[in-house]
N, C-alpha and C positions, 0 to 999 in steps of 0.2 A: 809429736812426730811431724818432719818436713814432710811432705808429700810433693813430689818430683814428678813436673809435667811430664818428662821422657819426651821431647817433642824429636822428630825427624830423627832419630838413630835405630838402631838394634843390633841385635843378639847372633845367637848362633842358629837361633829357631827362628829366624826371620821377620822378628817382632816388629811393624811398622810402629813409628812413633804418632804416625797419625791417625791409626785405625781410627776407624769409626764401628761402634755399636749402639744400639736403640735395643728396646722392649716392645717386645710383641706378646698382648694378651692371650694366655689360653683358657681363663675361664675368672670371670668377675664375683660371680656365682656363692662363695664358700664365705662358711664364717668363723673368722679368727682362723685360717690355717696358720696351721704353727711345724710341721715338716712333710719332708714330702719323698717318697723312695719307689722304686719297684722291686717285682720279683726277678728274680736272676733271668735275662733275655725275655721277661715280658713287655713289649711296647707300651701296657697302658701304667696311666701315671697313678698313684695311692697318693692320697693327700690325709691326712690327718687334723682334724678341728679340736679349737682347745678344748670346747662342749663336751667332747668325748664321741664323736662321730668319723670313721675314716669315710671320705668320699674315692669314688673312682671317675677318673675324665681318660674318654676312652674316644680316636677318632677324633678328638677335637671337643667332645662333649662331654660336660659334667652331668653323668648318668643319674637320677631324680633320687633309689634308692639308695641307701648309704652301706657299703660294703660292711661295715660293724656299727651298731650304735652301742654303747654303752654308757649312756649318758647319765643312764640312772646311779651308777655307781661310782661317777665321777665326780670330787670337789672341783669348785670354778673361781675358786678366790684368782688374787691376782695376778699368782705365779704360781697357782695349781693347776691342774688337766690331765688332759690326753696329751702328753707333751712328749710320746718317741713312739718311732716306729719301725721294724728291722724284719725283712724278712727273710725267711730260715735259708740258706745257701745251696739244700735240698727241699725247695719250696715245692716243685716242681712235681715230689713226688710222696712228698710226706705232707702236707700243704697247709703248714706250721708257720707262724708269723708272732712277732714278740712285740710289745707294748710297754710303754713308759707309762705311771697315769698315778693321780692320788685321790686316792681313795674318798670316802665318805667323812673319813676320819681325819682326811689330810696327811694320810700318811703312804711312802712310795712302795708302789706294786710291781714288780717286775711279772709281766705273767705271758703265758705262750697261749695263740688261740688256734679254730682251723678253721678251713673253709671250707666250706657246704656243698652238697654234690653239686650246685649252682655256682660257678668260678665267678660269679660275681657280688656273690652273698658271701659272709662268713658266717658262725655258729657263734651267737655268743652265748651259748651252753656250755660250750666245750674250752670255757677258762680253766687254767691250769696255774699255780700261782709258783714261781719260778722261786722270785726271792720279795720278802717283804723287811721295808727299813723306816722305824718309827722315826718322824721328823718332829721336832721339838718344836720348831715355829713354823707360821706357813709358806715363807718363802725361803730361796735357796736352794731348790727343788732337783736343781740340772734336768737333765731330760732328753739326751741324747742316746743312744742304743745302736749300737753300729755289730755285724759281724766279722772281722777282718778274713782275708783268704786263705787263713785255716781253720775255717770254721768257728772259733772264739767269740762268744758273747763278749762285746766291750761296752758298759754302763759309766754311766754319769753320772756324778750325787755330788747336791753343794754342801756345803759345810753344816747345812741344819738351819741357818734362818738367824733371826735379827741382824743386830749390827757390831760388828768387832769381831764373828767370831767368838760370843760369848764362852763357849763350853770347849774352848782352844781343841774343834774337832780336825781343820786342815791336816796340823802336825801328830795326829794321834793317831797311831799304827792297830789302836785296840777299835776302832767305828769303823764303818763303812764311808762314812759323812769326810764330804772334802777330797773324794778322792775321784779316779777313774777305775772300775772294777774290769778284771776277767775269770769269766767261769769260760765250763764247757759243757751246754747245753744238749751235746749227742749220748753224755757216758754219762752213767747215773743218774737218780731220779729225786729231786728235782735236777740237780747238776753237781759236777764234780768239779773241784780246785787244780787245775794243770800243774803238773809238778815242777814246772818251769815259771811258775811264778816267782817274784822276787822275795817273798816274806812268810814263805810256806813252810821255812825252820824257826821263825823269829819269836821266842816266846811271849807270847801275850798279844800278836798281831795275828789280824787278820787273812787268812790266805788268799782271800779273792782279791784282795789290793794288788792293782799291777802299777800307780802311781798317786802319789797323793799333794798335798800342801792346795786344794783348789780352793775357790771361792764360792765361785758357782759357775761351773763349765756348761756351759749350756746348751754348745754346739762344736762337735767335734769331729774330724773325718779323717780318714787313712789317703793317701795319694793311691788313688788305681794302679798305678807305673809302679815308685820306687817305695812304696807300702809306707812311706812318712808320715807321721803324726801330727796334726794339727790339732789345736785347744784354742778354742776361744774362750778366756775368764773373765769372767764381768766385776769389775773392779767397783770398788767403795766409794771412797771420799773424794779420787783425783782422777785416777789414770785403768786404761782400760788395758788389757793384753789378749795380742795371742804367740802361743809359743808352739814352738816346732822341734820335733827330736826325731830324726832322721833314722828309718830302716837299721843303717849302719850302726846306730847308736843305740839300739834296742828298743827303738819309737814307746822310748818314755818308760820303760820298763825300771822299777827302783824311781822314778824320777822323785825328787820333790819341787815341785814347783813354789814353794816359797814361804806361800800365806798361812798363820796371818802374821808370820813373822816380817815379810815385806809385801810391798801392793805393787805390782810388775816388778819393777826394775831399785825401790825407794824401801828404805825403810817404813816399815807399819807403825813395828813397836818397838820404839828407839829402846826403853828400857830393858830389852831383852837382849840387850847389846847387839842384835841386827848382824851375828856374824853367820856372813852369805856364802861362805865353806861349804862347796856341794850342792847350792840351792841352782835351779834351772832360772836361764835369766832367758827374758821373754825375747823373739824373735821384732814382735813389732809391738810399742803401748803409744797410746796416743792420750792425752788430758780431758776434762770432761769441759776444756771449752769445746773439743770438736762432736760432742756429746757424751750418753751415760751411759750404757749398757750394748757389749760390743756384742755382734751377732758373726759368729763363725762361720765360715763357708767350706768351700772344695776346690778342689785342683780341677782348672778345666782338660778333660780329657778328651773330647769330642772330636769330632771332623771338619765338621761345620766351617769353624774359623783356625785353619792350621794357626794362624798366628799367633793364636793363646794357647796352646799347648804349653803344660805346664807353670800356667798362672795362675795364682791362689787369688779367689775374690772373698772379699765381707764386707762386713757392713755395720752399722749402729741401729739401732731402735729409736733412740731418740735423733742422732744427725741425721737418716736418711741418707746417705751419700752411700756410695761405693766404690769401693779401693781395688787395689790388685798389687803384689809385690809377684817376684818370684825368688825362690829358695832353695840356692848354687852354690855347693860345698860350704855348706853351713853359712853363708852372707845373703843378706835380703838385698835382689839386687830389683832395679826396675818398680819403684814403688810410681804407684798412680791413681790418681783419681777421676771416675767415670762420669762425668756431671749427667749427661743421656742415660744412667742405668740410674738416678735419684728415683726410687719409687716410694718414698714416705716410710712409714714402720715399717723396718725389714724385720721379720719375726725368725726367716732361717733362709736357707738355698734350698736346692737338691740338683740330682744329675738324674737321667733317663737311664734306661738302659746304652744308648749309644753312648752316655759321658755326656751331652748334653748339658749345662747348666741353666736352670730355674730358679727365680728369687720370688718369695711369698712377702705379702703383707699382712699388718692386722684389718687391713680393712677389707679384706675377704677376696684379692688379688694375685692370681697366679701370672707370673710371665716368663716368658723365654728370652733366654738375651740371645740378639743374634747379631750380624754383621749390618751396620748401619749403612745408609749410602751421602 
């Protein structure tokens, strides 16, 4: 991918070409955070460690005890953990919160927990095990968990682990693996299949698939505004992606995104005759000279910096660098690169409650991007 300095023009939103932003630390403190969210209209920030420990930084401070530990029950290989965190949409009063994590076993837990008459403790008695998907190797893992604004559980799962793709799960309507899931977490116990999913007549598929063909999506979010879907898939041999399916288009509903029959935008497996009839082609893929494993972000929704309204940030793992496009009737338009937001291993973002965007490290670094001078 070019990346387009955008110097001295803009948009219809005002977009200076010379903004300026910097990073401003809100807590050095944590280790290995790996995502970061709130409860609907709570100020304080939940950060999640891959150990298996949610912290809370409240006022500026990263409070000593850890809102959940669950460490004991968590593997920590290299792409296992405590790797999502989503809380309930009626948090507020049912005071329900959902977790990504792998197990002892290595294998993925979708589970709902509460919190303790202490709003800054949770129970970790009171696991509830949502949904459970045996992984075949250890990494692959996905690990993002998002509710969209009707309430819908949306999960992440990568294809199952090794390398190719072994057990051609991407393309296979009968696993969970390789896809992005929705259930509905309020009707039924443990959860019910929306009848509005796309493969809930499909014999021999599964109903909770609401899109499949991933790799390993590792990090994925809805647009606050126009409820568009972003995927970041962390690609194989070459090239990294992330795709976009707009509100209007059923943000990915049915989609297949590809793998492993292509790796973004390329053929994978030539011998399968590679025909891309219906496959979703990636919004943005960049090569693994600009690094290896992409890190998905969010639409800035905030106040803070009108300028950015409606600009998509990510990031790599291995480059360190951070980008921004934006994404206007289906064309990436304004692609850039932030050299001032470089903060080394970007493991994920998050937004505050105000929309706010936050970028985590592995090296146990939370910041705020804000307006530079």
């Amino acid at each position: 991918m070019t990346v387009l300095a955008v110097l001295g023009c803009s948009d219809s939103t005002g977009t200076p070409g010379d903004l300026s932003l910097a990073l401003e630390t809100v807590s050095s403190d944590l280790v290995f955070p790996v995502d970061f969210t709130t409860p609907p209209g709570d100020p304080r920030l939940f950060v999640a460690e891959k150990g298996g420990r949610i912290r809370i930084i409240e006022n500026g401070s990263l409070l000593p005890q850890p809102f959940l530990d669950i460490s004991d029950r968590v593997s920590t290989g290299e792409e296992q953990g405590l790797l999502g965190l989503a809380f309930d949409p009626e948090y507020a009063t049912n005071g329900r919160f959902v977790v990504n994590y792998t197990d002892l076993a290595g294998d993925t837990r979708i589970a709902a927990f509460r919190v303790s008459a202490d709003a800054a403790v949770a129970d970790p008695a009171s696991e509830e095990l949502i949904l459970g998907v045996d992984q075949p190797f250890a990494n692959h893992n996905g690990g993002q968990i998002a509710f969209d604004q009707d309430g819908f559980l949306y999960i992440a799962l990568g294809d199952g682990g090794s390398r190719g793709d072994p057990e051609s799960n991407g393309q296979s309507l009968a696993t969970l693996l390789g896809k992005v899931l929705r259930i509905d977490i309020h009707n039924g116990t443990p959860y019910t299949i929306p009848s509005d999913n796309p493969f809930t007549m499909f014999g021999g598929a599964r109903g909770e698939i609401w899109s499949y063909g991933l790799r390993n999506p590792w990090r994925f979010s809805f647009d606050r505004i126009t409820r568009d879907l972003y995927i970041g898939d962390v690609g194989q041999n070459r090239l990294e992606e992330i795709n976009v399916t707009p509100d209007a288009d059923g943000r990915g509903r049915g989609a297949n995104y590809g793998w492993d029959l292509m790796e973004a935008d390329e053929c994978f497996e030539p011998s399968s005759g590679c025909d891309r009839d219906g496959l979703e082609v990636p919004a943005i893929r960049y090569t693994h000279d600009d690094g290896c494993s992409v890190t998905g972000g969010y639409v800035y929704r905030g106040s803070a910096i009108a300028a950015l309204q409606g600009m998509y940030f990510y990031s790599d793992f291995c480059g360190g660098w951070v980008r921004s496009f934006r994404f206007v009737n289906g064309e990436v338009t304004e692609e850039r690169e932030w050299p001032a937001l470089a903060a080394g291993s970007v493991t994920s973002f998050g937004l505050d409650t105000n929309g706010e965007l936050y970028i985590l490290t592995a090296g146990g670094t939370v910041y705020r991007i804000v307006e530079g001078t």
